[in-house]
C-alpha positions, 0 to 999 in steps of 0.5 A, a space after each residue: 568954559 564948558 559946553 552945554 552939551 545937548 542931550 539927544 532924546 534917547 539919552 533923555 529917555 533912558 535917564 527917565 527910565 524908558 528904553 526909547 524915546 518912542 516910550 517915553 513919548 506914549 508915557 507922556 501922551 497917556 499922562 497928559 490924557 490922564 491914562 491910568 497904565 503901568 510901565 514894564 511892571 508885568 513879566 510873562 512867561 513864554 517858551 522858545 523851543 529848548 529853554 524858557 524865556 520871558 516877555 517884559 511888555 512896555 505898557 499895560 493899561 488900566 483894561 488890561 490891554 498889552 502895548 508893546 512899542 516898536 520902532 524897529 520889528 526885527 525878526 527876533 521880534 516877531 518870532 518872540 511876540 508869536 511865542 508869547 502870543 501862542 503861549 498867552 492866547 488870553 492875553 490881549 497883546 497890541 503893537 504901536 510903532 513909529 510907522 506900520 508901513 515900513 517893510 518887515 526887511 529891504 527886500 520883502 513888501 511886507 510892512 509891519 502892518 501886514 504882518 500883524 494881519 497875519 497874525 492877528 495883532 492890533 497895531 497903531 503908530 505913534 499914539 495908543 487910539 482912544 478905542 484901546 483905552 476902554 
């Protein structure tokens, strides 16, 4: 006899087309609200000093709107959404993370949340707020 095994909600979530299970969870959010979005369809360019790279965001809506979902913010991360950011001023860029209180590194008290104060980019966690749909 073989075991059913389970499958663990990333597993799912790559199956289903999404890189996480954070993704995955604000696809189905936006689909059960009837959100009009697309998923990784836009490719933005930016540069990193010495070569040219590009930016897939998760979640473009139906505004315009850019939501780049994060349940870790590494510091890669941040460096590339600044990039993007100062090669893209135009470009509405928004960051939605598991928890906006948890610290940029073991050590800093800097959170995800005081980071995109800094630098001028909306955030939320878990759940696109209804005031960045329209």
């Amino acid at each position: 006899m073989y075991k059913k095994r389970k499958l663990n909600k990333r597993a799912i979530s790559k199956a289903r087309g999404f890189r996480s299970g954070l993704e995955m969870d604000i696809s189905e959010n936006l689909i059960k609200r009837n959100v009009k979005f697309e998923y990784e369809t836009l490719k933005i360019k930016y540069e990193i000093p010495a070569r040219r790279a590009t930016y897939t965001p998760d979640f473009i809506l139906h505004n315009g709107v850019i939501v780049e979902s994060k349940g870790r913010f590494t510091a890669s991360d941040r460096k590339k959404m600044l990039l993007v950011k100062e090669h893209n001023p135009e470009l509405d860029i928004r960051m939605l993370f598991c928890n906006s209180n948890t610290r940029i590194a073991k050590n800093s008290k800097t959170t995800y949340a005081d980071w995109c104060i800094k630098h001028g980019f909306k955030f939320a966690d878990k759940i696109i707020p209804d005031s960045w749909l329209h």
